[in-house]
N, C-alpha and C positions, 0 to 999 in steps of 0.2 A: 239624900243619904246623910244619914247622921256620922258626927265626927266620931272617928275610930278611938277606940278606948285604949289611952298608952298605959296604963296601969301595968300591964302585962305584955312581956313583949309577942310579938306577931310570931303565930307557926305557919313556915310554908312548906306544904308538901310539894318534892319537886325530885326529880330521875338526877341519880348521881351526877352525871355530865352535863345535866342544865345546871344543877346546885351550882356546878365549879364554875361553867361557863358566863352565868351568871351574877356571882356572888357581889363583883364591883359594883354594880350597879343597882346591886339590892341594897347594898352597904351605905350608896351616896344617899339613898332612898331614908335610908331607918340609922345611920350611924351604923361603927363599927361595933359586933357586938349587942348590935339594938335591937335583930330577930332570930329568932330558932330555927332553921331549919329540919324539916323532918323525912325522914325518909317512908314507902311505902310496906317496909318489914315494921319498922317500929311501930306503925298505928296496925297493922295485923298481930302484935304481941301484947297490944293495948297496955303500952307504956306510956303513950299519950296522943292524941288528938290533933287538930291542924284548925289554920283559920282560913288560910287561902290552897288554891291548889292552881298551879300547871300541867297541863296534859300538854306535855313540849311532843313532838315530831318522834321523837325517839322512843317515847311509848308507845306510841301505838304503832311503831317499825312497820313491819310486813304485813300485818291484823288488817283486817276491813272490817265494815260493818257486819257481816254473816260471817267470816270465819277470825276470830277471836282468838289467838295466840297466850299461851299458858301466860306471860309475861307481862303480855297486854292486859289479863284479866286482871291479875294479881292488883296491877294497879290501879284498876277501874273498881274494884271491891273494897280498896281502898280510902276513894273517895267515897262509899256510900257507910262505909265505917267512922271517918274522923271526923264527922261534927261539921264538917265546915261550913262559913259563912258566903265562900263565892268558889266560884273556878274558873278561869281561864282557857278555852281550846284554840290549839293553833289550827283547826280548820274554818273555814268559813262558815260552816253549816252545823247543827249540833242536832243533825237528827241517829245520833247512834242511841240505843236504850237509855245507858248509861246517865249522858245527859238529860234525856227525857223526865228517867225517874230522878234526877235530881232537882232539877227544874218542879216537878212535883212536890218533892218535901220542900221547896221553899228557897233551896239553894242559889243566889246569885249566878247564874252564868253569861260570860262573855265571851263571844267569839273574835276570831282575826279575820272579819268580813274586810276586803279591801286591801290584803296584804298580797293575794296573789290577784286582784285582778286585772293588771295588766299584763301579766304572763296567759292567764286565761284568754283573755278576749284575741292577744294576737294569734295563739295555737287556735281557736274557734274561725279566726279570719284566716288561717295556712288551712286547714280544712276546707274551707269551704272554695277557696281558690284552688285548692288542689284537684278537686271533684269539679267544678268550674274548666277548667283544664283539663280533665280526666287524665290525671295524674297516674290513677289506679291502672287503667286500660294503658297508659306508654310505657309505665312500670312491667305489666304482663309483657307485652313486648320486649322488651327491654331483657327480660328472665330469656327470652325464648326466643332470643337475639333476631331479631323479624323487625324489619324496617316497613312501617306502616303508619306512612302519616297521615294527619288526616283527611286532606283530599284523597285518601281512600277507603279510610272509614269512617270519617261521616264529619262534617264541617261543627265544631260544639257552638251553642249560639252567644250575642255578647251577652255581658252582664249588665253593660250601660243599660238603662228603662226594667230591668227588672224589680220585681219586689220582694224587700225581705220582711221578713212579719219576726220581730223581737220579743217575744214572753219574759217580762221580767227585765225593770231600765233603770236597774242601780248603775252600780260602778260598772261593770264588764257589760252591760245591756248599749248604757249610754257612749261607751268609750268602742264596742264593737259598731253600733248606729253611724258615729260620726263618719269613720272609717270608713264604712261601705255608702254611704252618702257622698265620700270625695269620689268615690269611684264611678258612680252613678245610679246608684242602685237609688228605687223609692223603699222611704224606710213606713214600719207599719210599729209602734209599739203597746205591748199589753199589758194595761198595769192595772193597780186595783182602782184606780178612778180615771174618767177619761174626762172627767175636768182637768186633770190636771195637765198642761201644755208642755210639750216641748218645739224648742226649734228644731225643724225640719224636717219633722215625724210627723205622722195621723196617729191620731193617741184614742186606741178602742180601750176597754173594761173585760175583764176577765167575763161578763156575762156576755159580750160579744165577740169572743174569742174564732168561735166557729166561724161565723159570718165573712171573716176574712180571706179565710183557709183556703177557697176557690180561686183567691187572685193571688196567692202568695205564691214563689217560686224559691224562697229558701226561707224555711219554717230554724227562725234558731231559740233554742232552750235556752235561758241565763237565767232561769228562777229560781228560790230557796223551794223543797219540799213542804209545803202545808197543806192543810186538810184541802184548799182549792185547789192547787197543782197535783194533789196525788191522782194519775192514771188521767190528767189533764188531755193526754192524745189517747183516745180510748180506739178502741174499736172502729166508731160513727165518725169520729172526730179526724180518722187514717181516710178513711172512705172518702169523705168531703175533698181530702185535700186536692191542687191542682195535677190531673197527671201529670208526670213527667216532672213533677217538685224534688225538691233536696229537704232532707234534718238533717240537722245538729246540732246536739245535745250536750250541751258541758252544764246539764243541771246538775238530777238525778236521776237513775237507771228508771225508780219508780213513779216519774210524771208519764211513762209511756207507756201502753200495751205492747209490750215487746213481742209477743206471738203474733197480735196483728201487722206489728211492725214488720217482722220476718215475711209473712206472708204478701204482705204491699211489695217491697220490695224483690221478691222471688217471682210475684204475678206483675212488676213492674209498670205496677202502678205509680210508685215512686221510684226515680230515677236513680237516686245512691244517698247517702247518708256519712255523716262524719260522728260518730260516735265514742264515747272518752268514761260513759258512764252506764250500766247497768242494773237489769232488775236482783243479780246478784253479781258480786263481785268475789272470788276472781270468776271470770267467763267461764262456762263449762267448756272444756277441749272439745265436746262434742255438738258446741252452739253452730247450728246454719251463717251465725253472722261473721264467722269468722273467715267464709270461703264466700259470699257471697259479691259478685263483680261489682263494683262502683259503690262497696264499703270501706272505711276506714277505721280499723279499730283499735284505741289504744288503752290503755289500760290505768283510766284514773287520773294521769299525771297532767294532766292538763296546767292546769297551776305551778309545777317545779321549774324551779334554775337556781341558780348555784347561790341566789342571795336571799331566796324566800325563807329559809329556817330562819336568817337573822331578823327578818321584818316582823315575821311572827312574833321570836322572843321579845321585838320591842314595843307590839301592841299588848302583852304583858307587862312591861316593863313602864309604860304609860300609865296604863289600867291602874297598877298596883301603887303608883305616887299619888294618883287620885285617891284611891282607896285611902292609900295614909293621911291623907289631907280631907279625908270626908267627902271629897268631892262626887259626882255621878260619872259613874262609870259611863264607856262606849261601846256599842254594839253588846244591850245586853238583850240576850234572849226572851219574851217576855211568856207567861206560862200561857198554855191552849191555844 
């Protein structure tokens, strides 16, 4: 990356309360005084333009990727208005359009891959323990004040010698792996070469992804959405799996065949599932998987605790001294 042009000082589009919460640190960055900040009304009255941009937490508030908030929009139109040279998302993933089509015109995008993945992988490891446990089933009891342990309905088996098949062994793949390895589990990981080794794993290829699915007893999601992972568990792919398996998903809603999913599940062929992501979001109130026995469903958060918005702003805030310094950016998206 070429050295940034100080001629001019730097505009950064950024949400009121990131601007304020962040200014010191923009400031140690560029001098006091050394960049513009801009807001998302001013480059919609095309008073001027932006050269970075933050999509901090607080824009996209309540918004998902399918239902898009007046608020949210405003600012996401924004960025396809002011010119800019990069942007910044505090998600991990930057499959919303918005992105996409920016990514397309040539835009710089970087995500905050790795800011929540240790909140993730340990919620992915309380799932799966909990359905392990059958958390769900002493919970229904528990509603329905009924003392019923399991020496009377039905002894759950261990977890030591079972296998779990990992898709996807970045940061939350590899750090969910090690954890259920202390436990006892065999771990199986899928990644896009299975030259490449890990300790303590059998490392398949996304092209023999199926081949496992017969021996695996807890199938867990940790991949980005791309053209390979979309609809990754299809139909054929539910069918294969070991009866009597467990998922869970803290990808993307859309690596799954979600109807097939429903139906495995209701004809119990898979035993329960722990679920955090969606083929849309929010769940329809009148989704099957909201009642169905030995699911877990939560709604996205998989990643949140009380210190994730600051780690984000500070894989911005990393980014953005590189960026002054010319240097190459981290975790940037790359196009197609």
């Amino acid at each position: 990356m070429s050295a940034t042009d100080h001629t001019a000082k730097p505009k950064i589009l950024l949400s009121d309360p990131t601007a304020v919460e962040l200014a010191p640190q923009i400031e140690a960055i560029f001098g006091k005084g050394g960049y513009e900040r801009v807001s998302a009304d001013q480059v919609h009255a095309g008073t001027t333009g932006a050269d970075v941009a933050f999509v901090s937490r607080d824009i996209t508030g309540h918004s998902t990727k399918h239902n898009i908030l007046p608020t949210t929009q405003h600012y996401y139109d924004a960025l396809i208005k002011g010119g800019l040279k990069w942007v910044h998302v505090h998600s991990a993933g930057a499959d919303r359009q918005v992105f996409l089509d920016l990514v397309e015109r040539g835009v710089a995008l970087t995500t905050s891959s790795g800011a929540s993945a240790g909140m993730v992988a340990q919620t992915a490891l309380a799932g799966l323990l909990s359905l392990a446990r059958r958390f769900p089933q002493l919970a229904d009891a528990q509603r329905r004040h009924a003392w019923e342990p399991f020496f009377k309905t039905g002894l759950p088996p261990d977890l030591e010698g079972q296998t779990a098949t990992i898709v996807g062994w970045g940061p939350i793949g590899q750090r969910l792996g090690a954890w259920l390895k202390a436990i006892g589990l065999n771990i199986i990981a899928v990644r896009q070469s299975a030259s490449a080794q890990s300790d303590g794993a059998e490392v398949v290829s996304f092209a023999d992804f199926r081949n496992v699915l017969a021996r695996t007893d807890w199938l867990i999601l940790a991949c980005p959405l791309t053209a390979t992972t979309t609809n990754l568990l299809s139909a054929d792919a539910i069918a294969l799996m070991k009866p009597g398996s467990h998922l869970v998903n803290i990808a993307r809603g859309t690596v799954v065949d979600e109807d097939a999913l429903i139906k495995a599940l209701q004809d119990r062929h898979l035993a329960g599932a722990y679920l955090d992501v969606f083929r849309h979001e929010p769940l329809a109130a009148d989704s099957p998987l909201w009642d169905i026995p030995n699911v877990i469903v939560t709604p996205h958060t998989a990643g949140f605790s009380d210190a994730i918005l600051r780690r984000m702003a500070q894989m911005f805030i990393e980014n953005l001294a590189r960026w002054q310094r010319g240097e190459k950016l981290v975790n940037v998206v790359e196009k197609g």
